[in-house]
N, C-alpha and C positions, 0 to 999 in steps of 0.2 A: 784523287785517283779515279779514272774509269770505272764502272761498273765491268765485272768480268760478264760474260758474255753467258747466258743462263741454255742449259743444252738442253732437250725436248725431251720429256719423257720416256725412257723407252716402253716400245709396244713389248708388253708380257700376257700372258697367259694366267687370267685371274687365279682359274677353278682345273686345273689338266685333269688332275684328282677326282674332283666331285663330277664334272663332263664326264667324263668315260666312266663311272660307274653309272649316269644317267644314261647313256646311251648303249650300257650292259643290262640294264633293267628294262630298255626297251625292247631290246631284242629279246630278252627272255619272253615278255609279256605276249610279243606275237607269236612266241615259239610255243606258250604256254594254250594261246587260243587256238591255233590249230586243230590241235584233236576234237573239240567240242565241234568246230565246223563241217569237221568230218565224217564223225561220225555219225549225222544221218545218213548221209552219200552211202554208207557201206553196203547197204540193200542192194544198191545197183549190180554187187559183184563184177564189176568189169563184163553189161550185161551184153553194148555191144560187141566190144573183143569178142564173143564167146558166139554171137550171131556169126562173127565175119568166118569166124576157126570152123564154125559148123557147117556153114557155105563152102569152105574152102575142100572140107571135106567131103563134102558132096560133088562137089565141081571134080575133084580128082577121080571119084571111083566111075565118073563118065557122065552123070547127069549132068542137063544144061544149066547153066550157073544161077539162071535169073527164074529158074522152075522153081527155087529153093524158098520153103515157107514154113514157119514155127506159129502155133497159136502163141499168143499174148491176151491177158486177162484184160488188159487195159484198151489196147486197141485193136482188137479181134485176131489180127496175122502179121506176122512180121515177115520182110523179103531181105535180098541183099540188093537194094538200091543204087550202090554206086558204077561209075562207070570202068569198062571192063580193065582199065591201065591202071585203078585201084588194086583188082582184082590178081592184079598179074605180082606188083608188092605186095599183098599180101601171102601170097599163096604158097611161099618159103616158110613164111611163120607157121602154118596147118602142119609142118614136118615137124613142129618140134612140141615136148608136153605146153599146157597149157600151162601150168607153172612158170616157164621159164620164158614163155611168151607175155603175161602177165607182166614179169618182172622190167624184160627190156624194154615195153609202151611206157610202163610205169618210170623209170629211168630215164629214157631219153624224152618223155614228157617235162620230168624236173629239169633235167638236161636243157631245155629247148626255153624254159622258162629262164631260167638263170640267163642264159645266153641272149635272148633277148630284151632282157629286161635292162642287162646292163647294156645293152646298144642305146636303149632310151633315156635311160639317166642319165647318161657318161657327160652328153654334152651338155646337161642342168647343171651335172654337179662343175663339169670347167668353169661356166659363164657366172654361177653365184660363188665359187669357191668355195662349195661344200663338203665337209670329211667324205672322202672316197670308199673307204672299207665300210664305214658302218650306213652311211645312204644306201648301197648297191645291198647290203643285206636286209636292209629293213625293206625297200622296194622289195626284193624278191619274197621275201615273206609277205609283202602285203598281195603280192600277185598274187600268190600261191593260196591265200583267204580268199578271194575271186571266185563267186557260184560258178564261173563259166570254166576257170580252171580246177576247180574241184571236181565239178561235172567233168569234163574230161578224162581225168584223172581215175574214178571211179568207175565212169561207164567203159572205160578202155577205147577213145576216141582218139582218133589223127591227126586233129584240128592243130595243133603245136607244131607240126612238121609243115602244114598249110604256112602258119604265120612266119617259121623260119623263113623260108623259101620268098614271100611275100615283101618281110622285109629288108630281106639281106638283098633284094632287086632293087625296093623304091628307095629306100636309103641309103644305099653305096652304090649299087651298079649303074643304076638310070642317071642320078645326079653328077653321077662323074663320067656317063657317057661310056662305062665299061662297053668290051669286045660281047660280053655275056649279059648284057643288060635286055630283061624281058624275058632270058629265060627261065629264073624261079619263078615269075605269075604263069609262064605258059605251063610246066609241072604242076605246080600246082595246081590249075585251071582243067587240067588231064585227070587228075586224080580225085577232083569233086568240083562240079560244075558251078560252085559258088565265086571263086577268086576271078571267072572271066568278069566280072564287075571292073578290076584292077586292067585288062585290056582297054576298056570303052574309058578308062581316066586317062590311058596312055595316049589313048589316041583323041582327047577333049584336053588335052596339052600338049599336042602335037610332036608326041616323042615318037615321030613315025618308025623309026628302026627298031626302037625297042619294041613300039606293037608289035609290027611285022614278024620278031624274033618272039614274041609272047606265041602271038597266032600259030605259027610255023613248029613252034615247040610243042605247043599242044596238039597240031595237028601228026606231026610226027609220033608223039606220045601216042595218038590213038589209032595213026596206023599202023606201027608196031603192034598193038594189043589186038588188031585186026587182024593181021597176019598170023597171030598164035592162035587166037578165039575168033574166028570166022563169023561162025553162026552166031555165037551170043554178044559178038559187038553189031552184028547187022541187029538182031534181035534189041539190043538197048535201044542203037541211035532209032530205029524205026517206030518200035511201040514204047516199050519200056519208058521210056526216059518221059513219055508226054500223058502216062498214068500218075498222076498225082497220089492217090490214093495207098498207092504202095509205100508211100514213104510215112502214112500214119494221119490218123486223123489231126485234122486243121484246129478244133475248135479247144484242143489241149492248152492249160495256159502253158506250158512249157514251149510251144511256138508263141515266140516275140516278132511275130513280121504284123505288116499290115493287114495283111489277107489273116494272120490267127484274129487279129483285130475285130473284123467284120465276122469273122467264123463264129465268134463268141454272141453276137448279137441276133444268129439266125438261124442257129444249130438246132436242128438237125439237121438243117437244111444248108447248103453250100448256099456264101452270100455270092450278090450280082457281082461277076466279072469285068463289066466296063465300069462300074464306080469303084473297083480296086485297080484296075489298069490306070483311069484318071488319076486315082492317089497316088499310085507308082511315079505315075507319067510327074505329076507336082514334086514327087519328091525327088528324084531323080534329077528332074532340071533344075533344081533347085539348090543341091547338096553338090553336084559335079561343078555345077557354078561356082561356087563355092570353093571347090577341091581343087578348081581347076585356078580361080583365083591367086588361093593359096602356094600350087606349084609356081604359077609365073614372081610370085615374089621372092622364092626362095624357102620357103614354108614344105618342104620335102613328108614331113612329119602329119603336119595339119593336115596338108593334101592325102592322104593314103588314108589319114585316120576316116576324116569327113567320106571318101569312098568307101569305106569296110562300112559305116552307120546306112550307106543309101543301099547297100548290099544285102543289109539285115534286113532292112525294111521291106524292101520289093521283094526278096526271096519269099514265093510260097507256102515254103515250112521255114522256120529260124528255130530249131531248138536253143535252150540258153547256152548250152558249151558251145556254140556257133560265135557266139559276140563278145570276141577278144575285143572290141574295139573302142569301148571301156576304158582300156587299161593305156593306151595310149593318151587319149581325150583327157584323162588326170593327171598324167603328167606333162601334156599344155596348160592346162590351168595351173598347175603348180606352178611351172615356169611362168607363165603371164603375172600372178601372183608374185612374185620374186623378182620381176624385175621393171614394175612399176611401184619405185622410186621416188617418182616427183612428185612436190604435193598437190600437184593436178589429178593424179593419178591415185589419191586414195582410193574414191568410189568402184577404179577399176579392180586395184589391189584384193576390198574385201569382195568384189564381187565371184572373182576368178577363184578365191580362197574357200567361199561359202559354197561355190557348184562344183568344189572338187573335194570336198570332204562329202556334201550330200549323195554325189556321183559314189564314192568311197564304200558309205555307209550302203546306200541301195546295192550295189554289185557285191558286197562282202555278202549282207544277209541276201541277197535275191528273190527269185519271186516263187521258187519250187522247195526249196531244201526245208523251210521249216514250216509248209502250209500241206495241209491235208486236202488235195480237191476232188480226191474223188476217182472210181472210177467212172463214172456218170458221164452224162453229155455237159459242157462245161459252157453256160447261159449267164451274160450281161445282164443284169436287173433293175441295178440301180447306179450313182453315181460310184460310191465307193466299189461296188465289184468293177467297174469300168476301170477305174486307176488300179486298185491290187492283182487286176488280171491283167494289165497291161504294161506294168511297170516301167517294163525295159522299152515300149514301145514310145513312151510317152518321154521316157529321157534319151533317147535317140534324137526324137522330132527335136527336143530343146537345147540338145549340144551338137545336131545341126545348126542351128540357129545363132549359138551361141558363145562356138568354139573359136579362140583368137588365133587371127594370120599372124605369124611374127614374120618383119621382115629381114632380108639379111642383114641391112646396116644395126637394126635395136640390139639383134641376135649378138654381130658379133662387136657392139660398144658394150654392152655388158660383160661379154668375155674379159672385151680388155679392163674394165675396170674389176674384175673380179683377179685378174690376173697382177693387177698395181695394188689390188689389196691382201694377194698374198704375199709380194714380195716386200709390202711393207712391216708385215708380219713376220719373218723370217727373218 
């Protein structure tokens, strides 16, 4: 007689049981670290919110907006800095208690985290076939561990509403060629002078419409706020805006640009401005290259990420709640990590694996929240002060460097094979 014909095991599910309770202890354990990372930040009281509500009030009873100045123990006086189309969104909130103004930053901060975080995962978790509910909860809990979103969060900053607006342009609008594509960077770019970075990628990838709609929006934005506040938009774009010093001493390790960099090595003294414009100029051409690379392969993610890192850098001042761009850069390396496969590809596997948990670990703890520096003038000495004071500066320069182009075909063979390994499952 024949041998009967022997049928293929089927695919089952070893552990359903013991997995989901591992992946209910992990979510607890982030849920559980939170308060400890928080609770230094609590000092800050929501210190900016509290600047901008008291500008706001000032601005309303008829003084000029940008006369407005608080002593600070730390860095002698504080102003309201931002440009006057900031000023104009904010100044609905000054009508309401500060409680309840607190609350809604506070809110649609989380709000704005969640929401973007699941834009960045979603397509990880199609292309590896990874559990949906519980990745998109752990990602957002580990954002949310993030110095640069705790800082936020604490200080009562805007920066989340910036990244909304940023992403929901370079990763849907632009790459699909939307009607609306360029106007989140030019809003954005209206409301804090940092995201025009995200114009000069559009236009070193040749997404001329969307510049042009980036540019046009912004400029719109800020003649409108010209047209309400006359005097004190003439008053920013003329002086204000080209006084550095209002926006807080340079030599703070809390500024991660390249100019805190130099500040740190010659304070009290402002360091030379053509050896920080050359570094600029280096990194710049260097990182756009790159960014700009990345767009033409299809790398929509990489490209934005690599331009928010050359943003960091060249800006001035970078406070840490500035450098969301962090939290993108680990989620390429995870992905790179995940979907080098081949045994060609081990050495790239552990390498992508190894600079994205260290990325992890540095941006959880940071460089402010658990170190004491002082109110002092803040002096490079030796080699360790150079790396503890520069942290973020130093892991910018190397995931510049370092951060991988995927291109579309890797992108989406992986999807497909994550997609034949789920339905092999099922």
């Amino acid at each position: 007689m024949p041998a009967e014909p022997v049928a293929p095991p089927a695919v089952t599910d070893d552990d359903p049981g013991g997995r989901l309770v591992r992946r209910l202890v992990a979510v607890v354990a982030l849920l559980a670290v939170l308060p400890a990372l928080y609770l230094p930040g609590l000092v800050h009281n929501f210190f900016d919110l509290k600047i901008y509500m008291s500008a706001m009030d000032w601005w309303r009873v008829g003084h000029p907006l940008y006369d407005y100045v608080q002593p600070d123990r730390v860095q002698g006086e504080l102003y309201f800095t931002y440009p006057p189309f900031s000023a104009l969104l904010l100044w609905p909130f000054g009508l309401l208690k500060l409680g309840a103004t607190v609350t809604i930053f506070t809110v649609l901060t989380v709000l704005a985290v969640v929401l973007t975080t699941r834009w960045l995962v979603m397509p990880v978790i199609a292309r590896h076939g990874l559990p949906r509910t519980f990745t998109v909860t752990a990602a957002v809990l580990l954002v949310l561990a993030v110095e640069s979103i705790r800082e936020t969060i604490t200080f009562g900053q805007i920066n989340m509403l910036l990244v909304v607006l940023i992403l929901a342009d370079l990763l849907f609008a632009v790459p699909q060629a939307r009607r609306w594509a360029g106007v989140g960077v030019g809003l954005a770019t209206a409301l804090k002078l940092f995201p025009g970075i995200f114009i000069v990628y559009l236009l070193a990838t040749r997404r001329w419409r969307a510049a042009a709609a980036a540019s046009a929006t912004a400029a719109a934005a800020t003649v409108l706020a010209a047209a309400i506040a006359p005097r004190d938009s003439w008053r920013f774009w003329t002086h204000e805006l080209w006084t550095t010093e209002r926006v807080g001493r340079t030599d703070i390790v809390g500024n991660q640009s390249l100019f805190g960099l130099l500040s740190r090595f010659t304070a009290p003294e402002k360091p030379d401005r053509l050896l920080w414009l050359l570094l600029v100029a280096v990194v710049a051409v260097y990182g756009l290259w790159r960014a700009t690379r990345a767009a033409r392969a299809g790398d929509a993610l990489t490209g934005l990420t690599l331009t928010g890192l050359v943003g960091a850098l060249a800006s001035p001042i970078t406070w840490t709640h500035h450098i969301y761009w962090f939290v993108p850069a680990v989620v390429l390396l995870v992905d790179a990590a995940l979907s080098a496969d081949r045994p060609d590809e081990t050495g790239r596997r552990w390498w992508s694996a190894t600079l994205a948990l260290v990325t992890t670990a540095v941006i959880v703890y940071g460089v402010v929240t658990f170190q004491k520096w002082g109110a002092g003038v803040i002096r490079t000495h030796d080699p360790v002060d150079f790396v503890a004071q520069n942290t973020y500066v130093l892991l910018s320069l190397l995931l510049l460097a370092a951060l991988p182009i995927r291109s579309v075909q890797a992108m989406g063979t992986h999807h497909g094979k994550s997609r034949q390994m789920d339905k092999s499952v099922h």
